[in-house]
C-alpha positions, 0 to 999 in steps of 0.5 A: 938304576935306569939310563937311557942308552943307545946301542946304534942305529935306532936302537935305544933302550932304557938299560940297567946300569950301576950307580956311579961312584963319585970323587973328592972333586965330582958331584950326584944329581938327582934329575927332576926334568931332561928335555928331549932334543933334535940332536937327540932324535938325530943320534938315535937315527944315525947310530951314533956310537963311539964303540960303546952304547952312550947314555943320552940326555943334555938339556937337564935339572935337578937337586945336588944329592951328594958333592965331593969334599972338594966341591965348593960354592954349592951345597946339598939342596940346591936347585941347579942346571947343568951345563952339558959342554963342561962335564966329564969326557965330552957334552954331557948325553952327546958321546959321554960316558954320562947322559942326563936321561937317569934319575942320578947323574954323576957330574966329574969335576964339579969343582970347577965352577962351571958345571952346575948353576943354581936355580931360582927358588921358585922357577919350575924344574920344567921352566929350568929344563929350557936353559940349554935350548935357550942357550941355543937360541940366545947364541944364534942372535948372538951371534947375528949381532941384532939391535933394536930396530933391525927387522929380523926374520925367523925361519922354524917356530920349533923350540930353537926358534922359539927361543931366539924369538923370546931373546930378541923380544927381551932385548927390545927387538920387537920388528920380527917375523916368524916363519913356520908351516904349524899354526899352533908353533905360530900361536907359540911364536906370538906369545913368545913375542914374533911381531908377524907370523907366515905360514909358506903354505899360505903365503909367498914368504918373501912377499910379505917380508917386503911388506912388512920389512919394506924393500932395499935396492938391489941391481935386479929388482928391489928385495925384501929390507929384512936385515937378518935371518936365523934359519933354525928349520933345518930345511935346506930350501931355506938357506938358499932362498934366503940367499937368492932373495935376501937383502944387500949387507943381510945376514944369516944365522944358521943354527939348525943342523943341515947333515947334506950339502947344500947347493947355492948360487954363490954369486949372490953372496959375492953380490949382496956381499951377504954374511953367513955365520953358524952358530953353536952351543951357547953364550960365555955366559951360561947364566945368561940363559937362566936369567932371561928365563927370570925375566920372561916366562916361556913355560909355554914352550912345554907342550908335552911331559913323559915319564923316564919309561915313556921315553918312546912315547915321548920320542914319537910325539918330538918326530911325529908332532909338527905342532909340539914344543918343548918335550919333557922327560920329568923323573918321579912327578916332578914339576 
């Protein structure tokens, strides 16, 4: 069967591969959508390669083909998602021997409860495929402890920030203003419920966050009010003007990757006595994740759908694209 699998450094390539073989504990998948990640794109250009090629491919849905004797609590049928951070040898298509851009996917120790989560009859495999970046962006505003009625700041409108946009909206944090230089991701961020969009092209961020979020007192000039930022652009300007601008008592949320140092003045953090947290993987609770999407429908966040032989085609669009969302590998038309 086809994998997609890297073999270094810009080097992917759709590979032949031999059907796996399943234990009494384990369960087979057949994959109907995989998401394509930044992190994806990332590994690609770094070469990521643990002295052997590794298959690629984590935000995945699909139907249980097979399951061991062992497995209980599902059945074959089933709709479900996986959860990457708890298959086999390490993340699911992060330096596993498994990845989920493959029509059949083997998951090891399935029994254990937290591998696979059944689906909603009715939601969409392309819907489903936003359970793990959602995740994602759930964990960031998790992790920035936000409530109704805190103003909230979102930098990058790309399917994370998006995502933390939709959690926040749900939770009834609705004084939020979303940061992107790509109106059509702007449009998404609306819709996925941003009270404010900015354009940095336009505009002076920090400025209209005055006016939006009011100002907050700070020994060198009034400051925007704003309480909390989720830097999910993976711009580095951005953390230290969050900094150098942001409020006394802010807090930032950094859930985008930054791969380089990045300089800062540190004495605005001692003075604001501002909180900086990362954020990482998802809620305890993964179903978390499936349930909001019960809630709200984010199907919008697809921008694009490819077929497994046109990964490339896809991978072009996630690099070349500012404006696209979500892009989606769907295996045999699935839907």
């Amino acid at each position: 069967m086809k994998q997609i699998m890297l073999h270094g450094a810009n080097d992917w390539r759709l590979d032949d591969i031999a059907e796996p073989e399943p234990g009494a504990r384990d369960a087979l998948i057949r994959v109907a959508a995989c998401g394509i990640c930044g992190t994806d794109v990332s590994y690609i250009h770094m070469g990521l390669n643990p002295g052997r090629p590794i298959p690629l491919g984590h935000e995945v849905v699909g139907v249980v083909e097979w399951l061991g004797d062992e497995v209980a609590d599902l059945a074959i049928g089933d709709r479900v998602v996986v959860c990457p951070l708890n298959v086999g040898d390490g993340p699911l298509g992060t330096g596993a021997s498994n990845g989920g851009l493959t029509p059949l996917l083997h998951i090891p120790e399935a029994a254990n409860g937290r591998r696979l989560f059944r689906l909603p009859d009715d939601m969409p495999f392309t819907t489903a495929a936003l359970t793990e970046p959602l995740a994602v962006g759930m964990q960031s505003v998790n992790q920035s402890e936000a409530k109704p009625g805190d103003k909230v700041a979102v930098f990058g409108c790309g399917p994370i920030g998006l995502m933390a946009l939709a959690t926040l909206a749900d939770r009834g944090i609705d004084d939020t203003v979303a940061i992107d230089f790509s109106p059509a991701r702007l449009e998404l961020a609306k819709r996925m419920g941003a009270r404010h969009v900015l354009n940095p092209s336009e505009v002076d961020v920090f400025e209209e966050l005055k006016r939006f979020h009011g100002t907050a007192p700070f020994m060198f000039g009034p400051t925007a009010a704003t309480d909390i930022f989720i830097e999910a652009s993976g711009a580095d300007a951005v953390i230290d003007e969050v900094l150098q601008k942001g409020r006394v008592d802010g807090v930032l949320i950094v859930v985008a990757l930054h791969y380089r140092p990045v300089k800062t003045n540190y004495v605005n953090l001692l003075m604001k006595q501002f909180t900086v947290r990362g954020s990482m993987e998802y809620p305890k609770r993964f179903e978390d994740a499936i349930e909001l999407l019960e809630r709200r429908d984010l199907s919008e966040i697809v921008t694009h759908t490819f077929s497994l032989e046109e990964f490339g085609e896809g991978l072009a669009v996630l690099e070349g694209s500012k404006d696209c969302g979500k892009v989606m590998i769907l295996m045999d038309g699935a839907r």
